[in-house]
BAPAKOL-256549 format. One line per 8 residues: number of its first residue (from 1); their letters; for each residue x, y, z negated of C-alpha. Coordinates in steps of 0.001 Angstrom, whole numbers, plus 500000, padded with zeros to 6 digits. Each point is the difference from the previous one (the first is absolute). Layout:
BEGIN
NUM	A	X/Y/Z; ...
This chain:
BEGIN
1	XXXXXXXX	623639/513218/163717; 500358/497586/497244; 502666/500601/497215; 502290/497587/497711; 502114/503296/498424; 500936/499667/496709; 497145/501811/497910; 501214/501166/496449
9	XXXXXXXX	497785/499598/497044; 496522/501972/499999; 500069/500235/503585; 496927/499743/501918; 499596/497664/503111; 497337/498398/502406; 499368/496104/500109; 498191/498922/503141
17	XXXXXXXX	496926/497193/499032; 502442/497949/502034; 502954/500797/498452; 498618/498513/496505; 500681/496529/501496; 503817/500810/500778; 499846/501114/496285; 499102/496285/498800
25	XXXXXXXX	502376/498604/502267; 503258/502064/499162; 499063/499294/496316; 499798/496477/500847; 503531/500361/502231; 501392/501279/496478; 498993/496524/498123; 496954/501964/498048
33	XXXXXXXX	496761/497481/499629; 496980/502495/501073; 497337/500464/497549; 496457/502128/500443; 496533/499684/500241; 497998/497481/502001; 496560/498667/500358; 499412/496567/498272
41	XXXXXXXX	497308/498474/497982; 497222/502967/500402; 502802/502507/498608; 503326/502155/501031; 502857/498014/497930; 503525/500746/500318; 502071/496883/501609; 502684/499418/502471
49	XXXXXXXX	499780/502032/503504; 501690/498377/502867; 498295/503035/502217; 498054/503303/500065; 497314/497426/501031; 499660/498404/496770; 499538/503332/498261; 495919/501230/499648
57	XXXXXXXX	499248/501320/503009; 496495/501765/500261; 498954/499046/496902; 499192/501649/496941; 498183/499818/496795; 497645/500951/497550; 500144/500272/496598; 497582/500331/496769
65	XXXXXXXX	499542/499071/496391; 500206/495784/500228; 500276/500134/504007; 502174/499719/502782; 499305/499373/503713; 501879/500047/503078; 498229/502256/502547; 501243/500311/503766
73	XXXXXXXX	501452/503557/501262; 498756/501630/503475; 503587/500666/500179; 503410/498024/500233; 501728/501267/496381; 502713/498550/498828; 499296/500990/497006; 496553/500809/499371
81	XXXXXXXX	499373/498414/496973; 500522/501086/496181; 501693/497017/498089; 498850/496509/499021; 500034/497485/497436; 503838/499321/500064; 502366/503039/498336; 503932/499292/501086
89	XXXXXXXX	501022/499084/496439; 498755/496774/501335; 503744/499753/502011; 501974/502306/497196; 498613/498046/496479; 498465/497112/501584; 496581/498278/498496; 501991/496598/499639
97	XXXXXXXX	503895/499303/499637; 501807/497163/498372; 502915/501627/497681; 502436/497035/499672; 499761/496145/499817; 502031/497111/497792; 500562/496605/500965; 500712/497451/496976
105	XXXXXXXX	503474/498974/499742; 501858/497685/497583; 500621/502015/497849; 497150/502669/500109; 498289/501911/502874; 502120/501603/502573; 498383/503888/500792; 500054/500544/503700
113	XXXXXXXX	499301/504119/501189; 497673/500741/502158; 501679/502215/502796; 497320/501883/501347; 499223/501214/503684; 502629/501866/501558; 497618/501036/502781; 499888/503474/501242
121	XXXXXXXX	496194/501294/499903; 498811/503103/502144; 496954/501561/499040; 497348/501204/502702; 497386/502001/499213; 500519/501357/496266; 497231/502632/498996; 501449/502675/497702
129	XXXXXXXX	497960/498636/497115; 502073/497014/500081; 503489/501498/500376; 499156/501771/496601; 499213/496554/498788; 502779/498150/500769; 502014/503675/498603; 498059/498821/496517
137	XXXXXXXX	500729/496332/499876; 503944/501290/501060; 499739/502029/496179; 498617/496810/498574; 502637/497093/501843; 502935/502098/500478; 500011/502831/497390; 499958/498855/496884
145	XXXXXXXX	502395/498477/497900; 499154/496664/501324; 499880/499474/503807; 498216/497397/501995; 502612/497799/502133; 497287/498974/502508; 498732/503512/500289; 503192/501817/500580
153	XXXXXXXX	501197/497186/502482; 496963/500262/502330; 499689/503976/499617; 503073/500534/501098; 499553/498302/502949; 496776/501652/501383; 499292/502391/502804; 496951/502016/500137
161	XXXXXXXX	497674/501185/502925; 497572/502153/498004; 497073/501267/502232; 497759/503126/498752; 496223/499235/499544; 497547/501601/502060; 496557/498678/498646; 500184/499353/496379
169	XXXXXXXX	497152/497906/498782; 497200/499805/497728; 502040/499023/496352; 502756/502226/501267; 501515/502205/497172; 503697/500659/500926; 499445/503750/500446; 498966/500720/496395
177	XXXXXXXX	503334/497493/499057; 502301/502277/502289; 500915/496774/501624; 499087/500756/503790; 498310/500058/502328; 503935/501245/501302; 503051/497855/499468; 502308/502277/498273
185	XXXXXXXX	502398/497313/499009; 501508/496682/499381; 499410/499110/504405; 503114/499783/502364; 497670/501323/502573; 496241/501223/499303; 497596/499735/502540; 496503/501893/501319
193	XXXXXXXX	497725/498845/502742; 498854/502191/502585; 497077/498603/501720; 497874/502214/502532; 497991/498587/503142; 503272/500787/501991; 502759/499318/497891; 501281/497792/497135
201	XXXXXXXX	502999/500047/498226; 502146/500179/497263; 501205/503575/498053; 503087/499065/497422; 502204/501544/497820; 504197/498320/498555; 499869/499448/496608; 503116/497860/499895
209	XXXXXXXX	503534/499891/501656; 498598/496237/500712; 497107/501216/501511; 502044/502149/501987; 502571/497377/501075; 497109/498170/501121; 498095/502228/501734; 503135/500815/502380
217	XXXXXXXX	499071/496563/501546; 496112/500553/500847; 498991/502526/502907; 498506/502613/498364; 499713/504011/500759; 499955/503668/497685; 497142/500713/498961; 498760/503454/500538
225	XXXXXXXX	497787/502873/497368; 496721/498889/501688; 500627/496173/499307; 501022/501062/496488; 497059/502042/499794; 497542/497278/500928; 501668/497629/497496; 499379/503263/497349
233	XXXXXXXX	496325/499710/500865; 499637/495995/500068; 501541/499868/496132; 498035/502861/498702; 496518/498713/501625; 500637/496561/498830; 501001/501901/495739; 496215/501778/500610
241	XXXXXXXX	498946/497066/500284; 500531/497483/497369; 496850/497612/498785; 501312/500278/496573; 501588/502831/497488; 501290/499968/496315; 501002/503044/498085; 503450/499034/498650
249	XXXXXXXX	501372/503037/498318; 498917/498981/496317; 498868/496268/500651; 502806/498674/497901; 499117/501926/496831; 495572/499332/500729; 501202/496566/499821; 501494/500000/496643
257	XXXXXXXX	497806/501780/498165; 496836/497782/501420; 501604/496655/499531; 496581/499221/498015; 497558/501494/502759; 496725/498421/500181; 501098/500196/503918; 502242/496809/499421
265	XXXXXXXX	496893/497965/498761; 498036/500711/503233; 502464/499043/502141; 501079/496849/498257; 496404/499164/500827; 500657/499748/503823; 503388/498814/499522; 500768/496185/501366
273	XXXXXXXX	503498/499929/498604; 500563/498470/503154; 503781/502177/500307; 499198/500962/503785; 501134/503287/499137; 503148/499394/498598; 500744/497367/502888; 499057/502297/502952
281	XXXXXXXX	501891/503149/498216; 503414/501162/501450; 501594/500771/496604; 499146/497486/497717; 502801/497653/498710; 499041/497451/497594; 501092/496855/499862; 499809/496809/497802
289	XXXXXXXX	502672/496883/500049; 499647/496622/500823; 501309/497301/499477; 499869/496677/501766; 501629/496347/500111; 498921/497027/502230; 498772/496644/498612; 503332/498449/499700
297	XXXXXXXX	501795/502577/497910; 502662/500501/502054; 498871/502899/501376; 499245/503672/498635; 499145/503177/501461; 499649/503788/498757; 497370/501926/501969; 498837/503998/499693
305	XXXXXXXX	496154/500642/501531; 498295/502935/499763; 497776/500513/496934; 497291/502202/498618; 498960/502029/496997; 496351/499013/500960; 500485/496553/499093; 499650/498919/495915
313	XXXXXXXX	503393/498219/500159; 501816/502924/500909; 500217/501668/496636; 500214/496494/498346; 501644/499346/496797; 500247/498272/496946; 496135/499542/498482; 498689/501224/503290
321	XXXXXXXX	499721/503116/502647; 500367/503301/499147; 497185/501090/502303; 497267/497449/500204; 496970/502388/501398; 499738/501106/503524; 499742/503721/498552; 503238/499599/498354
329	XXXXXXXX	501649/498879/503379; 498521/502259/501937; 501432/502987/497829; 502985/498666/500257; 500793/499238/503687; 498178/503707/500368; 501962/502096/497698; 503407/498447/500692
337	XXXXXXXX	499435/500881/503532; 498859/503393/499363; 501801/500587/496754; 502295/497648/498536; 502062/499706/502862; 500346/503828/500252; 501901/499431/496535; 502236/497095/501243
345	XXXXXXXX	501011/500857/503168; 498993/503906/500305; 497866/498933/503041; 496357/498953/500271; 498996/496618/501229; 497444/501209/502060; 501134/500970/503418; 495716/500487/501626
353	XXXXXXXX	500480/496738/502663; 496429/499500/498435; 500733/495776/499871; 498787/499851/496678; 496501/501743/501401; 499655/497967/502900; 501117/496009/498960; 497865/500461/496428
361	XXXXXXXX	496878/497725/500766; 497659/501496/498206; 501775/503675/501050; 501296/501588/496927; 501673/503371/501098; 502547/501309/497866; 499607/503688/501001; 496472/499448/498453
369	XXXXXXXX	500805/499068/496760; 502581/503021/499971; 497218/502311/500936; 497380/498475/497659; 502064/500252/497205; 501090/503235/500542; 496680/501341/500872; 498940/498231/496204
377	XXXXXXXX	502725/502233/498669; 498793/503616/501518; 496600/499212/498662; 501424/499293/496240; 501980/503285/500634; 497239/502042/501046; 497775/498794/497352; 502174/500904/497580
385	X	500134/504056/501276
């Protein structure tokens, strides 16, 4: 018999592959616009769900240094894919977003707000590597001693599905970031899919009193030890098997003391500057400010976009950029990610999605570089003995 008890938080319950539609639709009930993955363009994107239908069903991927294909499943996953080119920061800190605009007046210009969207976004299909992600850029918008206004008002605002991965892929590194494969926090309700040649469905866990509230209105049952146990198993198969590992316990200190590695030079050499990395990553924040008017002068806008420490205008000043060679920029989106960051917001950058590894053309792997360099290092050390 199906259940709609009210669940408390940390409570374990059964989803029916069914029952993941009446999900979208009481969400949708409760004015939320549905967000997860879908196929489009040759990739899984996140975009607007209208129905379990849109979301990737039977399809998965594959994933490499510089490459990324869809492949078809023998099997009818919701979820059987590891993530794509799109992080959720695209929603929270969006690429593109006009800050205010003036009109000329008599007597000057008259500065008009921009009231941003008041929408309510729900989140479907949240890995655990992300949910640490959006945790970081939370330190960095909401934090500090400044906070971001458009940040805080679409945060607050969000509910999210997280779902556990099964089959991490070929740049996958999230296990050596203790960043998944398990959704430990930051969901309303966290998700794994059970999929045998009888049965598919849903294992989840409350990890809000919203998530709670909400699941009181989707049929759902208790789940019992051997569908926890089977959930056990699915998580710690899919952390055996990562396609990618760093070893994190020093990194931050390797990278200060080989900020003049010969390393840098080698990889500067396959480096496009092309900023790929920083655009596909689920943490990175910068931005740049423009300004615009039309051709009348009437007419002025403000406008944030997203912005990269790969490009030579980014560290522009007076008499020129700071860092003008690829090697320079390298280092520097590298050890901020790895290092820097550590310093500013007592969290690395780096949560293992593996983006960076996968969307680089010419397939520069960060976990390499921290494993050449440190390799470089033992042999100095063991010279010297």
């Amino acid at each position: 018999m199906m259940e709609t008890s009210k669940k408390e938080i940390g409570s374990y319950f059964i989803l029916a592959r069914d029952g993941f539609e009446e999900l979208i639709g009481v969400l949708q009930k409760q004015s939320y616009s549905v967000f997860g993955p879908t196929v489009r363009d040759g990739a899984i994107i996140y975009d607007k769900l209208e129905s379990a239908s849109d979301l990737p069903v039977g399809w998965g991927d594959e994933q490499e240094g510089g490459h990324y294909r869809l492949k078809k499943r023998n099997d009818q996953a919701y979820f059987g894919y590891v993530v794509g080119p799109h992080s959720w920061k695209k929603f929270l800190h969006p690429a593109s977003i006009r800050l205010w605009q003036a009109k000329r007046e008599k007597n000057g210009f008259q500065v008009i707000e921009e009231n941003d969207s008041t929408e309510k976004f729900a989140f479907i299909g949240v890995r655990s590597c992300e949910l640490h992600a959006i945790l970081i850029q939370d330190k960095i918008f909401l934090k500090g001693k400044f906070v971001d206004p458009i940040y805080k008002k679409r945060r607050e605002k969000i509910f999210m599905v997280a779902v556990n991965c099964a089959e991490p892929g070929g740049t996958c590194f999230c296990a050596s970031m203790e960043t998944g494969p398990k959704a430990t926090v930051g969901f309303d309700l966290a998700l794994t899919e059970v999929l045998t040649k009888n049965e598919h469905y849903f294992v989840g866990t409350i990890g809000t009193e919203k998530g709670a509230a909400l699941l009181e209105r989707v049929p759902h049952q208790s789940a019992d030890e051997k569908q926890l146990k089977i959930v056990d198993e699915i998580i710690s198969k899919a952390a055996s098997q990562m396609g990618r590992s760093m070893e994190t316990a020093d990194v931050k200190e390797l990278l200060y003391q080989n900020d003049d590695h010969p390393r840098w030079e080698n990889v500067a050499a396959r480096c496009l500057t092309c900023a790929n990395c920083t655009m596909v990553c689920p943490t990175c924040f910068c931005t740049t400010v423009e300004d615009v008017t039309d051709v009348t002068g009437q007419h002025a806008e403000r406008w944030r976009k997203w912005d990269s420490c790969f490009t030579m205008d980014f560290s522009y000043i007076h008499g020129g950029s700071v860092r003008r060679s690829v090697k320079s920029r390298y280092r520097q989106w590298m050890t901020h990610k790895l290092a820097t960051w550590v310093d500013q917001f007592e969290t690395s950058g780096c949560v293992g999605c593996g983006r960076c590894i996968t969307w680089c053309p010419v397939g520069i792997d960060i976990t390499e570089e921290v494993r050449a360099i440190r390799e470089k290092r033992i042999e100095k050390e063991a010279v010297k003995v």
